[in-house]
C-alpha positions as CSV (number, residue, x, y, z in Angstrom):
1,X,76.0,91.3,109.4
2,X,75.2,94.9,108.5
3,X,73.9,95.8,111.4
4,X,76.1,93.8,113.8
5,X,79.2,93.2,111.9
6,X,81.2,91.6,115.1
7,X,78.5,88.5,115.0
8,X,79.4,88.1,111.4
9,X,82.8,88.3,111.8
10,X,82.2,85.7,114.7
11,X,79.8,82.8,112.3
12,X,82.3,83.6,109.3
13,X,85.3,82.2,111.5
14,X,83.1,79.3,113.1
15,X,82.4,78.2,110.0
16,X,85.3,78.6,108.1
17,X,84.8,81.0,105.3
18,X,86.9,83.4,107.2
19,X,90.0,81.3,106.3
20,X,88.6,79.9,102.9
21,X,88.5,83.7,101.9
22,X,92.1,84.7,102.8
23,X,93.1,81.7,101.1
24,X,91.5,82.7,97.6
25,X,92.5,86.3,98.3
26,X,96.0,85.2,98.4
27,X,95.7,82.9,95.4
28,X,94.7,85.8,93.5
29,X,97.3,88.3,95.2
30,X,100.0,86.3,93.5
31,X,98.5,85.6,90.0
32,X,98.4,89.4,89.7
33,X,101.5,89.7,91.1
34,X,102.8,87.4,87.9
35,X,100.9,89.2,85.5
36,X,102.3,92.2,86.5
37,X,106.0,91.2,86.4
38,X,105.0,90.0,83.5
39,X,104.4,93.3,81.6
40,X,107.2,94.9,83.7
41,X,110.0,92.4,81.8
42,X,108.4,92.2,78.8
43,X,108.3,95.6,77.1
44,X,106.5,93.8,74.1
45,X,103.2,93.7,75.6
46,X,101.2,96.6,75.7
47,X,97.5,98.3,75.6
48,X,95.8,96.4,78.0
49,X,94.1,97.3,81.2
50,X,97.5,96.3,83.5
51,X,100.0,98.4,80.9
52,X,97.0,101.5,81.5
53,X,97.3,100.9,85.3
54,X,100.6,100.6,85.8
55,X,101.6,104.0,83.9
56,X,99.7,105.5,86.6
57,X,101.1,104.1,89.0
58,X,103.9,106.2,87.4
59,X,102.8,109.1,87.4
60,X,102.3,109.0,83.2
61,X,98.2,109.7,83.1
62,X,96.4,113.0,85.1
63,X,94.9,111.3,88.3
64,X,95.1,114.8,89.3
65,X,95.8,114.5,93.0
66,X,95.4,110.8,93.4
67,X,98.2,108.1,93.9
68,X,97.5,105.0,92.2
69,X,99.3,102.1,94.3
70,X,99.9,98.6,93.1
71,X,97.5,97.4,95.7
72,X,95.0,100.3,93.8
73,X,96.3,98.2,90.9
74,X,95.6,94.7,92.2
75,X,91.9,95.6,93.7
76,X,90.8,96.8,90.2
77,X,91.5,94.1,88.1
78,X,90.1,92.0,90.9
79,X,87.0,93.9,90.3
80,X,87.3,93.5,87.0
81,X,88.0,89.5,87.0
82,X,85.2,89.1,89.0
83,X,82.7,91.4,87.4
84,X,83.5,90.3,84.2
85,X,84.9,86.5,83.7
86,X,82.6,85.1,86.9
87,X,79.4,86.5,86.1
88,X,80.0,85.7,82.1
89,X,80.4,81.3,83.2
90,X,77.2,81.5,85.0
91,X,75.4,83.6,81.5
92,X,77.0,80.8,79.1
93,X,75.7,78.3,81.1
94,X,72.2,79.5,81.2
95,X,72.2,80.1,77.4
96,X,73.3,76.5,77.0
97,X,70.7,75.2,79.4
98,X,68.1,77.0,77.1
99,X,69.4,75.9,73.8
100,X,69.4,72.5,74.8
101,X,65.9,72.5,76.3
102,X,64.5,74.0,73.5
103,X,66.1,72.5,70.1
104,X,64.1,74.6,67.7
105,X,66.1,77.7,68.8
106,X,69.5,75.7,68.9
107,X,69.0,74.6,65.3
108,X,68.4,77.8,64.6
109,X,71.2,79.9,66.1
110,X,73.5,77.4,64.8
111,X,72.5,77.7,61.5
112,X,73.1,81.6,61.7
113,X,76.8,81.4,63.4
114,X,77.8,78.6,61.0
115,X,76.2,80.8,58.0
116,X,77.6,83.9,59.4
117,X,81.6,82.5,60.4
118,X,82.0,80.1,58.3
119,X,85.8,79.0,58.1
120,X,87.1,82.8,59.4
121,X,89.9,81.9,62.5
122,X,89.3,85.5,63.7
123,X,86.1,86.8,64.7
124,X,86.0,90.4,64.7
125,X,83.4,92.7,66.2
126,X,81.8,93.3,62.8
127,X,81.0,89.5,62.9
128,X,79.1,89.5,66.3
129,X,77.1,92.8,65.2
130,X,75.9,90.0,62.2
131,X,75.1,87.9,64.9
132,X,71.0,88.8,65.3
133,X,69.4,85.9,66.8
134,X,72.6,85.2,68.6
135,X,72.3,88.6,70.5
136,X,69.0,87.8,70.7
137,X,69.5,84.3,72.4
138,X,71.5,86.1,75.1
139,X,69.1,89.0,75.3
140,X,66.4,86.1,76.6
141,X,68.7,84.2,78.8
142,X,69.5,87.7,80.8
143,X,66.0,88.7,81.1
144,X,65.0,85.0,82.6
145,X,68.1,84.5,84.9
146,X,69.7,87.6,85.2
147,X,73.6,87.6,86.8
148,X,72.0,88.7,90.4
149,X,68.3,88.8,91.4
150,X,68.9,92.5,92.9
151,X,70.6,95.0,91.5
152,X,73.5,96.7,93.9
153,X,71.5,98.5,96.5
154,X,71.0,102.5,96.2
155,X,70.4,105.3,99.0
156,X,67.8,107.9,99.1
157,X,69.7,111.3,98.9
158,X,66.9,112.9,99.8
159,X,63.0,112.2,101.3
160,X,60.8,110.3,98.5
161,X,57.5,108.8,97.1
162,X,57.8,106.3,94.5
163,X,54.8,104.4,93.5
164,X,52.5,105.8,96.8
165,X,55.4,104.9,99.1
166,X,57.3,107.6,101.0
167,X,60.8,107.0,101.0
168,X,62.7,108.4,103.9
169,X,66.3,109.8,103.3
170,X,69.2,107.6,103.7
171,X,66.9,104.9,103.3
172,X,68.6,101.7,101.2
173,X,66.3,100.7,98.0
174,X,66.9,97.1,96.4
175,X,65.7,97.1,93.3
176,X,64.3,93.3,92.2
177,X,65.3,92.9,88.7
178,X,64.2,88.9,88.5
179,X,61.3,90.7,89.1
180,X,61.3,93.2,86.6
181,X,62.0,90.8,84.1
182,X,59.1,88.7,84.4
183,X,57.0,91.6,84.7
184,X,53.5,90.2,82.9
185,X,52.7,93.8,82.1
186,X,55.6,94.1,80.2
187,X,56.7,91.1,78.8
188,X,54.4,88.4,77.3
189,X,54.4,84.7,78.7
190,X,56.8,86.4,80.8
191,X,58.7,82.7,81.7
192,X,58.8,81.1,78.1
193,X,62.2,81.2,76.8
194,X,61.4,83.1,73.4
195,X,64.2,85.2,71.7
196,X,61.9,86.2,69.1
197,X,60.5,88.5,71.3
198,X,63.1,91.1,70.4
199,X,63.1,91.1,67.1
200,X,61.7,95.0,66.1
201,X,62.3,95.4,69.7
202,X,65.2,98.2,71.1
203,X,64.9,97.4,74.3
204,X,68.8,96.5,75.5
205,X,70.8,95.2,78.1
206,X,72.8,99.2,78.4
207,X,71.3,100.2,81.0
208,X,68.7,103.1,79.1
209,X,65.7,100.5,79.4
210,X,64.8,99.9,82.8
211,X,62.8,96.9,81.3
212,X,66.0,94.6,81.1
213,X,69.1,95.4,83.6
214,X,71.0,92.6,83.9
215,X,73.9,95.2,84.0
216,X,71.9,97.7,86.3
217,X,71.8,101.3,85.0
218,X,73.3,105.0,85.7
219,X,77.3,105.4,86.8
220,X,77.2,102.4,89.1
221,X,76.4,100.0,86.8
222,X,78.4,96.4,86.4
223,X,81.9,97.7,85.1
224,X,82.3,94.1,83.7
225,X,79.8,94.6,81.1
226,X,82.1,95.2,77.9
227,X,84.5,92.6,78.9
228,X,81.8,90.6,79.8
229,X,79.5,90.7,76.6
230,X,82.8,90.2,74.5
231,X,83.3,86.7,76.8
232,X,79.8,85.5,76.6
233,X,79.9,85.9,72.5
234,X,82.8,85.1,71.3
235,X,82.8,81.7,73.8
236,X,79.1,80.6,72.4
237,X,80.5,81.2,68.9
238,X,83.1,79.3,69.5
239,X,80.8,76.4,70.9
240,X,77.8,76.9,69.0
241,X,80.1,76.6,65.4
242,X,82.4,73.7,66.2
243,X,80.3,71.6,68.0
244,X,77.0,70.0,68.0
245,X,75.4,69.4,71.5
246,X,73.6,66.3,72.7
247,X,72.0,65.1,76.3
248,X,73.5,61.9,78.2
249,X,72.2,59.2,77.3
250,X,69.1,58.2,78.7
251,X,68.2,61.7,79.5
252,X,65.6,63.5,77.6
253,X,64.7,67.7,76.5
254,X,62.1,67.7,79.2
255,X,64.8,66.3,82.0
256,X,66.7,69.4,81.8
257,X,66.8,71.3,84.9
258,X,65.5,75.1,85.2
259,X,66.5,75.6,88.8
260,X,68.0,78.7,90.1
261,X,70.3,78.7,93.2
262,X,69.2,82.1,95.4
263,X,71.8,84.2,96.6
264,X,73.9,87.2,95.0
265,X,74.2,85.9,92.1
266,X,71.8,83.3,90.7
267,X,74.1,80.0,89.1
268,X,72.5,76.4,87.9
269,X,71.1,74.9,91.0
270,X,71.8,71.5,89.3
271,X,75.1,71.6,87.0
272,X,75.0,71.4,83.1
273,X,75.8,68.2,81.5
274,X,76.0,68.2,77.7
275,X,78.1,65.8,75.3
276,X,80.0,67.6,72.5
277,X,80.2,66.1,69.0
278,X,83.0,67.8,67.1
279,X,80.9,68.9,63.8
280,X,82.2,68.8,59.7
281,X,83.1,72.4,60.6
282,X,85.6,71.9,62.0
């Protein structure tokens, strides 16, 4: 399709995810349509991204020669749905595969969240930063299934060798962060799930270690990733505290399925099922 987008265009009608796409497009067209009318009749709700974007779409914040349009408005939290809330279902899936495939850790995490929350109905930023293994947990699950297997693609600005290899200009470079990830030379038992292996460790998901990039690196990195990170927590709080987690019946820890679906983004090839059992916490 990059190179001859007409044949593209062609497959994506024959098969039907031409119309499939205009269909979710306008699906989401007119939920942000209601969100928006939503904050334009309700003067009560403020300071979030859609009352930021729509003062400049009035003119109220320097954009400096730019127009900000309510389509503008409309494609950036699409962008921002996707980037953030998407990409986060796939990461809390993962973490739960892990947990329940390897109970030691899921006692364990538990144990700190319940320890750590307690009966609190608000949890604040200060309570995630307590959070050690927890951010540790996710650490692990990022590095062995990261959101994408390659990072947004790059282009030489200028003529290049990296690693022996000369890079022309204009050339496209993919970088392979799956991997990266599972680098032996970097990380130990590279594809044992082991959170413990970041304990004295700074290496973090920010983008300034180019040994874990879930979130790529540099300007261009995933926009998503506060929003993200805020989902992924405060959700597995939220399910690691008031629930304990089980198998169905019959099936046991070694059952569960590691598979990766390949594509852009890399979801459960098989889908998660777990039994909740509502805890004395709660």
């Amino acid at each position: 399709a990059d190179y001859f987008p007409v044949i593209g265009k062609i497959i994506d009608r024959l098969t039907g995810l031409h119309s499939k796409c205009e269909k979710v497009f306008k699906a989401m067209d007119t939920f942000f349509d209601q969100a928006i009318r939503l904050h334009l009749e309700d003067e009560s709700i403020k300071d979030d991204i859609i009352d930021l974007l729509l003062k400049m779409e009035k003119g109220e914040t320097a954009l400096g020669e730019f127009q900000l349009t309510r389509n503008h408005t409309k494609g950036i939290l699409l962008n921002v749905l996707i980037a953030g809330v998407d990409t986060s279902g796939h990461t809390i899936t993962w973490v739960m595969t892990h947990l329940i495939a390897n109970p030691r850790v899921m006692m364990k995490v538990q144990a700190e969240v319940r320890e750590v929350i307690k009966n609190k109905d608000d949890i604040t930023e200060e309570d995630i930063e307590r959070l050690e293994y927890l951010k540790m947990v996710v650490k692990e699950t990022f590095r062995i299934n990261p959101l994408a297997p390659l990072l947004i693609p790059r282009e030489a600005s200028k003529d290049i060798k990296i690693a022996g290899y000369d890079i022309p200009k204009k050339t496209w470079i993919h970088v392979n962060i799956w991997a990266v990830h599972r680098n032996p030379n970097v990380w130990k038992d590279p594809d044992a799930f082991i959170p413990e292996r970041f304990i004295d460790n700074e290496i973090d998901y920010k983008g300034l270690n180019f040994e874990l990039l879930p979130f790529g690196s540099g300007r261009r990195m995933c926009p998503g990733m506060g929003m993200g990170m805020a989902l992924v927590h405060l959700t597995l709080i939220n399910l690691l505290y008031r629930f304990d987690w089980k198998l169905p019946e019959g099936m046991k820890v070694e059952d569960v399925d590691l598979e990766e679906s390949y594509g852009l983004v890399s979801p459960k090839k098989v889908p998660l099922e777990l039994i909740p059992v509502i805890t004395k916490w709660t």
